[in-house]
C-alpha positions as CSV (number, residue, x, y, z in Angstrom):
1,X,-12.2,13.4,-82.4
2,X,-15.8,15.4,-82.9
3,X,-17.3,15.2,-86.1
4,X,-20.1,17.3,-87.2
5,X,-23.7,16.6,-88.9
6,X,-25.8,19.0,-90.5
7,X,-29.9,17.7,-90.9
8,X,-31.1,18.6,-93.6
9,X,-34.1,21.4,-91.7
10,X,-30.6,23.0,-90.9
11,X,-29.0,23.1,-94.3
12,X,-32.2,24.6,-95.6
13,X,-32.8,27.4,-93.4
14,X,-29.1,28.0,-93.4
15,X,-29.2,28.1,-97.6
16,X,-32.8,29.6,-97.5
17,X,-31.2,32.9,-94.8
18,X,-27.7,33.1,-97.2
19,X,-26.0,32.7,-94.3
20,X,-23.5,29.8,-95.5
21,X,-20.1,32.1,-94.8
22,X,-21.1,32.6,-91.5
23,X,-22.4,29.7,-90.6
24,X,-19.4,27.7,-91.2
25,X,-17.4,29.7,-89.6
26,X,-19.3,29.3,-86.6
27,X,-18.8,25.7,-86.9
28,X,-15.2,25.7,-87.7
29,X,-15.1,27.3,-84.0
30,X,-17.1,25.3,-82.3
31,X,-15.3,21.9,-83.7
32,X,-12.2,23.0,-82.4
33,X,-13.2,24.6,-78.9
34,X,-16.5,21.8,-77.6
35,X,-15.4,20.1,-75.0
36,X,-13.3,22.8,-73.6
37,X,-15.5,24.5,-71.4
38,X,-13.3,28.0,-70.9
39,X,-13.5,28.2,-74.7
40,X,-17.5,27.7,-74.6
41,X,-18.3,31.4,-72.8
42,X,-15.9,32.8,-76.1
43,X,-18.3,30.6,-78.8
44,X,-21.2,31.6,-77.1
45,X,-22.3,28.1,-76.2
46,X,-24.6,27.1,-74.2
47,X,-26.2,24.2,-72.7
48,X,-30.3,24.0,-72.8
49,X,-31.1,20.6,-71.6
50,X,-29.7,17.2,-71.7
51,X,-27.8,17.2,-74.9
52,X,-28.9,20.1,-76.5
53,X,-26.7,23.8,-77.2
54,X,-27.1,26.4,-78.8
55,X,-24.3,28.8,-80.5
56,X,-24.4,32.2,-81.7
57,X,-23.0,33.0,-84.9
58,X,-23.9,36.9,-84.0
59,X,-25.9,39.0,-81.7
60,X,-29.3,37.8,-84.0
61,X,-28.6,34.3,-85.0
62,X,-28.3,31.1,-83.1
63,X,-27.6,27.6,-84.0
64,X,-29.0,24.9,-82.2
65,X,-27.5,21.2,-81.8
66,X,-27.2,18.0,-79.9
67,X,-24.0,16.7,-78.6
68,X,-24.0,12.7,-78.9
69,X,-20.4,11.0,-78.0
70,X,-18.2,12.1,-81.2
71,X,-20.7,14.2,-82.8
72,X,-22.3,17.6,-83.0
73,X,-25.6,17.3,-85.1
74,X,-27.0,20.2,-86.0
75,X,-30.8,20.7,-86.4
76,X,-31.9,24.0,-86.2
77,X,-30.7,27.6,-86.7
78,X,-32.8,31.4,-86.0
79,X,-33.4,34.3,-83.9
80,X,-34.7,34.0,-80.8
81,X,-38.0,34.0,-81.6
82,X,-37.9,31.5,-83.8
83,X,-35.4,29.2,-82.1
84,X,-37.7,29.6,-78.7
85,X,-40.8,27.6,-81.0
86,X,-38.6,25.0,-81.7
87,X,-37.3,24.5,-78.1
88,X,-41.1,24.5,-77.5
89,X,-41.9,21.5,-80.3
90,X,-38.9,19.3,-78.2
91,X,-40.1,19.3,-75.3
């Protein structure tokens, strides 16, 4: 079973955009279909290094996690723009 953990950068930005509704459907979705890669191309996930993916709750927005055995934590969420700064601070 997956579980899922929210940071609390994520929560903010998530609260802070009003995005909530969306959001958690988005990770409704992914909680049932990770793991399963035909599902993956449907969520729009995909892999970016090691053990980090991203997921699109639209065309605009993208969350961004890490996949640890059992759990999906969830660090970062923006546009591309943004989201492509924080890839840059990981590395």
């Amino acid at each position: 079973m997956i579980s899922i953990e929210l940071s609390k950068r994520f929560k903010k930005i998530v609260r802070e955009a009003g995005r909530e509704e969306e959001v958690s459907s988005t990770l409704k979705l992914v909680l049932a279909g990770f793991g399963n890669p035909h599902a993956h191309s449907g969520l729009a996930i995909r892999k970016l290094g090691r053990q980090l993916y991203e997921c699109r709750t639209g065309l605009a927005w993208r969350l961004i996690f890490e996949a640890q055995k059992g759990v999906l934590t969830f660090d970062f969420a923006g546009d591309h723009d943004e989201v492509q700064n924080y890839l840059r601070g990981k590395r």
